[in-house]
C-alpha positions as CSV (number, residue, x, y, z in Angstrom):
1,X,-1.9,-38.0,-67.7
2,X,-4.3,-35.3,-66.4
3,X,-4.9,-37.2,-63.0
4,X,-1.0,-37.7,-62.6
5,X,-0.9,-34.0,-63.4
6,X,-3.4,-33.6,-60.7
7,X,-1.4,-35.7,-58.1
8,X,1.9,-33.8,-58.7
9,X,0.1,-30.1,-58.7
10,X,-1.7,-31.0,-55.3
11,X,1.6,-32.2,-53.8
12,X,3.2,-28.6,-54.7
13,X,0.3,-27.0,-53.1
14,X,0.7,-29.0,-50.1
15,X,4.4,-28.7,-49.7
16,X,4.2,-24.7,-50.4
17,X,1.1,-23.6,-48.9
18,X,2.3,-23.0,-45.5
19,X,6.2,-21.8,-46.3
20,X,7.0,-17.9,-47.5
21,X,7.2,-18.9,-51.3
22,X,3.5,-18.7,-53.2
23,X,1.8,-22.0,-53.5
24,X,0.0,-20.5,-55.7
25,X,2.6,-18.8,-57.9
26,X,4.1,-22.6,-58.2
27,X,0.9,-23.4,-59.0
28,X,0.6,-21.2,-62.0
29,X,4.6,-22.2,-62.7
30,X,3.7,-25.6,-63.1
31,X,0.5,-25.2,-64.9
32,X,2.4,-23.6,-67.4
33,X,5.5,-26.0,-67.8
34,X,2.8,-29.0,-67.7
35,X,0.5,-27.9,-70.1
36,X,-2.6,-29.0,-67.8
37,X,-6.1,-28.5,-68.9
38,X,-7.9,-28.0,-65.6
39,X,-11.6,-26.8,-65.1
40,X,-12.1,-23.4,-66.0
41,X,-11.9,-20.2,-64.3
42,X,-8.3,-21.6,-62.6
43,X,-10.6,-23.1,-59.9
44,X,-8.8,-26.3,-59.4
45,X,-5.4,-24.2,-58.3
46,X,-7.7,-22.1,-55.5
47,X,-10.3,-25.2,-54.2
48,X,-7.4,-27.7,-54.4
49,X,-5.7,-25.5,-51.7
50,X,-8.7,-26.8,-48.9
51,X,-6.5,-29.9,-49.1
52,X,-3.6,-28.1,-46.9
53,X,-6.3,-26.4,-45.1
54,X,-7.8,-29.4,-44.0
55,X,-4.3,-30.5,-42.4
56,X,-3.9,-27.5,-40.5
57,X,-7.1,-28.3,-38.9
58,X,-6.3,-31.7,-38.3
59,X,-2.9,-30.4,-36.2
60,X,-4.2,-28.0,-34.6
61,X,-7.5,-29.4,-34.0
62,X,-7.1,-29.5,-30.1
63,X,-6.4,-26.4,-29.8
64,X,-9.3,-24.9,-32.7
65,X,-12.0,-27.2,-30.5
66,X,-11.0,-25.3,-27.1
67,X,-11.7,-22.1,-28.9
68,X,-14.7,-23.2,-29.9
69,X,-15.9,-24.8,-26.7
70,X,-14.4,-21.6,-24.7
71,X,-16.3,-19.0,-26.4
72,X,-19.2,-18.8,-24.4
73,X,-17.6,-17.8,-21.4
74,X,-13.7,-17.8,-22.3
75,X,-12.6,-13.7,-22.9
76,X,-9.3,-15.1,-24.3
77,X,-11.1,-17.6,-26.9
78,X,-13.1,-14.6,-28.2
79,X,-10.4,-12.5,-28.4
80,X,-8.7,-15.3,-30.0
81,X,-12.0,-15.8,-32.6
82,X,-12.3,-11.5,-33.5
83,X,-8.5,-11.8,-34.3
84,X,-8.8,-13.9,-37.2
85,X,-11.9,-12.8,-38.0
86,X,-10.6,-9.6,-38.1
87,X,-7.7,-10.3,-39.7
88,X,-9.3,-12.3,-42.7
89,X,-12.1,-9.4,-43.0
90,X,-9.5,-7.3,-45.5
91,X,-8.6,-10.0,-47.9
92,X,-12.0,-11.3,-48.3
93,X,-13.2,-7.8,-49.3
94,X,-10.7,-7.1,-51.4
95,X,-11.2,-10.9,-53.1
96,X,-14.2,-10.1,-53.8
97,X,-14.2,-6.6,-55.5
98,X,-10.9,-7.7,-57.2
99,X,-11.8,-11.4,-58.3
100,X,-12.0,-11.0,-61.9
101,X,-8.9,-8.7,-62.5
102,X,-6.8,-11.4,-60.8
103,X,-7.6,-14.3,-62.3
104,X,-7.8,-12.9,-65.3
105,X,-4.5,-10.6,-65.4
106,X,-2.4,-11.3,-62.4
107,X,-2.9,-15.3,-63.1
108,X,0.6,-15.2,-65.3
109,X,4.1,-16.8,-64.7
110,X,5.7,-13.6,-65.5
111,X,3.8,-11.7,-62.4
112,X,4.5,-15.0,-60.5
113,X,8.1,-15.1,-61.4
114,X,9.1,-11.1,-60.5
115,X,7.1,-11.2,-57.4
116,X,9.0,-14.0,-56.4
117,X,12.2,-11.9,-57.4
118,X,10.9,-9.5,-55.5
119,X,9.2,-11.3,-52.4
120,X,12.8,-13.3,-52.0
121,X,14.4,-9.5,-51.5
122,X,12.1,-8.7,-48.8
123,X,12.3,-11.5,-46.9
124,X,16.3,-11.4,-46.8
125,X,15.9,-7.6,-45.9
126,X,13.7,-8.2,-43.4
127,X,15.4,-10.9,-42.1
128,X,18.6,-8.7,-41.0
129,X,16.4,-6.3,-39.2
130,X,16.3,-6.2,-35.6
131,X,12.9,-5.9,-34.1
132,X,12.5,-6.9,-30.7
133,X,9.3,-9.2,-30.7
134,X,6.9,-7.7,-28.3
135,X,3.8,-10.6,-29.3
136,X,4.5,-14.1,-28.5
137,X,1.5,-16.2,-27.9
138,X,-1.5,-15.9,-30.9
139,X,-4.1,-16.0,-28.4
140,X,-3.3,-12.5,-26.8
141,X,-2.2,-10.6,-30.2
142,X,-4.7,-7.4,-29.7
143,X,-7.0,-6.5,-32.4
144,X,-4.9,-3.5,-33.5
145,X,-2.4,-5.7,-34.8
146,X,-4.5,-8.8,-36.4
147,X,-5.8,-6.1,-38.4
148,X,-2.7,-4.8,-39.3
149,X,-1.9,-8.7,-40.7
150,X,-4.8,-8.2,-42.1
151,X,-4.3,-5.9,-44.7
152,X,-0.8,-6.9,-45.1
153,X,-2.2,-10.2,-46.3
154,X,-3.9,-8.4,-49.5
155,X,-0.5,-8.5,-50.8
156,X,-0.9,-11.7,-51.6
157,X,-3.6,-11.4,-53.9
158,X,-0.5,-10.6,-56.6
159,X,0.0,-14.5,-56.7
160,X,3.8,-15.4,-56.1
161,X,3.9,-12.6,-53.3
162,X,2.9,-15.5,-51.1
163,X,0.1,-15.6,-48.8
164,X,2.2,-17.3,-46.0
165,X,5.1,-14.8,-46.9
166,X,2.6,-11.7,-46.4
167,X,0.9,-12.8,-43.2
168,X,4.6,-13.9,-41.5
169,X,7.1,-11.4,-42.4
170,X,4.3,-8.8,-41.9
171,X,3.9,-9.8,-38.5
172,X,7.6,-10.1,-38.1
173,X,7.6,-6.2,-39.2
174,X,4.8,-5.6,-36.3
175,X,6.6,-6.9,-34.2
176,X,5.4,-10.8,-33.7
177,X,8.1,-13.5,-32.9
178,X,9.3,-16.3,-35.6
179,X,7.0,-19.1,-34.2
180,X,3.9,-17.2,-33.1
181,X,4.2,-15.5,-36.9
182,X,4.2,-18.8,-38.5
183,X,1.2,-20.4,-36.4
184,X,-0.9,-17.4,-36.6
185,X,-0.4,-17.4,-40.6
186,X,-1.4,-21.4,-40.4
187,X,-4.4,-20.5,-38.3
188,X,-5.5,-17.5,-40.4
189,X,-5.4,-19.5,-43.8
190,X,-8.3,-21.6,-42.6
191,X,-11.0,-19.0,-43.1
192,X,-9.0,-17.3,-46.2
193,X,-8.9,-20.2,-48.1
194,X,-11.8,-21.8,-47.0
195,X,-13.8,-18.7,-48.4
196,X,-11.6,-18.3,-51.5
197,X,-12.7,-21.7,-52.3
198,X,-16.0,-21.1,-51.8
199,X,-16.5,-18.0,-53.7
200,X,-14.5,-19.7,-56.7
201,X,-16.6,-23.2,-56.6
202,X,-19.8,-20.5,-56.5
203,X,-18.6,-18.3,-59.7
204,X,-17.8,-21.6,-61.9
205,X,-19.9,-24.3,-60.4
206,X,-22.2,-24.2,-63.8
207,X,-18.8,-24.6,-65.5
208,X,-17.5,-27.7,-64.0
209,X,-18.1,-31.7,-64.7
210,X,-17.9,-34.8,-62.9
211,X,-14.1,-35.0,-64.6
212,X,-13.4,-32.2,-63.3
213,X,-14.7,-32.9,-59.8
214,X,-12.5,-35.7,-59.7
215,X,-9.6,-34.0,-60.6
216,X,-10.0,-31.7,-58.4
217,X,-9.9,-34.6,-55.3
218,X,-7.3,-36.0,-56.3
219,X,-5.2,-32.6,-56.7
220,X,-7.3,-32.1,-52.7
221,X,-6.1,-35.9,-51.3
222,X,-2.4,-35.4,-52.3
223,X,-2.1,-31.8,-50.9
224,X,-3.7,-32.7,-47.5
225,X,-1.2,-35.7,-47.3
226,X,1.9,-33.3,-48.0
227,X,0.7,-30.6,-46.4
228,X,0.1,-32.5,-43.3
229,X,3.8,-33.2,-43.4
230,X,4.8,-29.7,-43.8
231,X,3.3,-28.1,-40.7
232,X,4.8,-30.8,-38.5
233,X,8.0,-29.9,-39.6
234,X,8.6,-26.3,-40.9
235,X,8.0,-24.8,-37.6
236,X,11.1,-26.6,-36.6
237,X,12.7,-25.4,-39.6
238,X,12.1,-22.0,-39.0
239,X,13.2,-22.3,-35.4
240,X,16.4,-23.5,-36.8
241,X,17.5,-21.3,-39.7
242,X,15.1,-18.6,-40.1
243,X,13.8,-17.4,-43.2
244,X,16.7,-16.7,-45.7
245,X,16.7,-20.0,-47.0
246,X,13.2,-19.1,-48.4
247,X,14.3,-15.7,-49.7
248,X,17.3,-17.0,-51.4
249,X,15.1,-20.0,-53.2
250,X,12.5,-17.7,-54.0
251,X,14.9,-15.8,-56.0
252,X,16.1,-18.6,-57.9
253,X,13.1,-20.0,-58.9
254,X,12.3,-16.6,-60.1
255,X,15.1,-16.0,-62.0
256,X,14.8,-19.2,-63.6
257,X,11.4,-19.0,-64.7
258,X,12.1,-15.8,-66.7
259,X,14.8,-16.7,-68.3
260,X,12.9,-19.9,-69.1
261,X,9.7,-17.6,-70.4
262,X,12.1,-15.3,-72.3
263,X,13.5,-17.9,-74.5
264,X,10.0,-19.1,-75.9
């Protein structure tokens, strides 16, 4: 049961990571309503997220290896590079300063449930403003305003904010259009997750079993496979209806969940 468990929680993470509502408020959702014993220290919800990762990688891997391959002599590929370096820099500091107060106090399905209330509100509020994008393609966005990404994507530390939802109506506020919002939020979860992972395998490793390991691939297998499937097709979606469909399911799921945790 804990393996099927595992299957089912990596497909959420894969089907929400990249879309503005909280894989990992879903994950905590689910957790809950499931009853699943994972390893300790909530690690399997953060290191099963390298799955998704690993998928944006995959599909944008072209365009990851000309970076790479540019840098030595490519001004646009470093520019590219310091942007999401840059941008990443805030929420890794703030990760690590703030680690322990969020696992152990924001980590609950009534946080998750009113920011997702409340994350559903922005995005339909944002979503009838009209800002004239003035950043189009991700490989010119100046420094100024990766930063300025950045530090909006601390936000999502509160999980159910949405770390998607942070970086891509944030940059829809600064003034980014809808697809170069979206790719630069796939882009800039590599090196976010990647070292959220990291710093959570590091701070439980001496906690964790060869159970647990495997639980954790299996929860990493199914959301590489679903979240593979999501980037090909949500910047198609968002092309096509925006984001208030995201808002608007946000705050049902929301709304459900607390009147589901008031009744117990």
């Amino acid at each position: 049961m804990e393996y099927l468990q595992a299957l089912i929680l990596g497909l959420i993470e894969g089907l929400t990571e990249f879309i503005p509502v909280s894989s990992t408020g879903h994950l905590i959702l689910v957790v809950d309503l499931l009853g699943f014993q994972g390893p300790e220290g909530r690690v399997f919800e953060v290191v099963i997220q390298l799955g998704a990762i690993l998928a944006v990688c995959l599909v944008y891997f072209q365009r990851l290896l000309r970076m790479v391959l540019g840098l030595p002599f490519d001004q646009g590929a470093r520019r590219f590079a310091a942007a999401i370096l840059i941008a990443f820099l805030p929420a890794a500091l703030v990760g690590v300063l703030a680690h322990s107060f969020i696992k152990s106090v924001l980590f609950s399905p009534w946080v998750v449930s009113v920011a997702l209330i409340l994350g559903g509100v922005a995005i339909l509020v944002i979503e009838r403003l009209s800002i004239r994008p003035r950043y189009h393609e991700v490989e010119a966005f100046p420094l100024r305003l990766a930063l300025g990404i950045g530090i909006l994507q601390c936000l999502a530390m509160i999980p159910g904010v949405s770390r998607s939802g942070a970086t891509i109506m944030g940059a829809l506020l600064l003034g980014v259009e809808r697809r170069a919002a979206a790719e630069f939020s796939f882009l800039l979860a590599i090196p976010t997750m990647l070292g959220a992972a990291t710093y959570d395998l590091y701070k439980n490793w001496s906690h964790l079993g060869v159970e647990d390991g495997t639980l954790i691939a299996v929860g990493f297998v199914a959301a590489f496979f679903a979240g593979l499937l999501v980037v090909k097709l949500v910047l198609g979606f968002i092309s096509r209806f925006g984001f208030a469909p995201f808002g608007w399911y946000r705050i049902a799921i929301g709304s459900a969940m607390l009147a589901l945790l008031s009744l117990r």
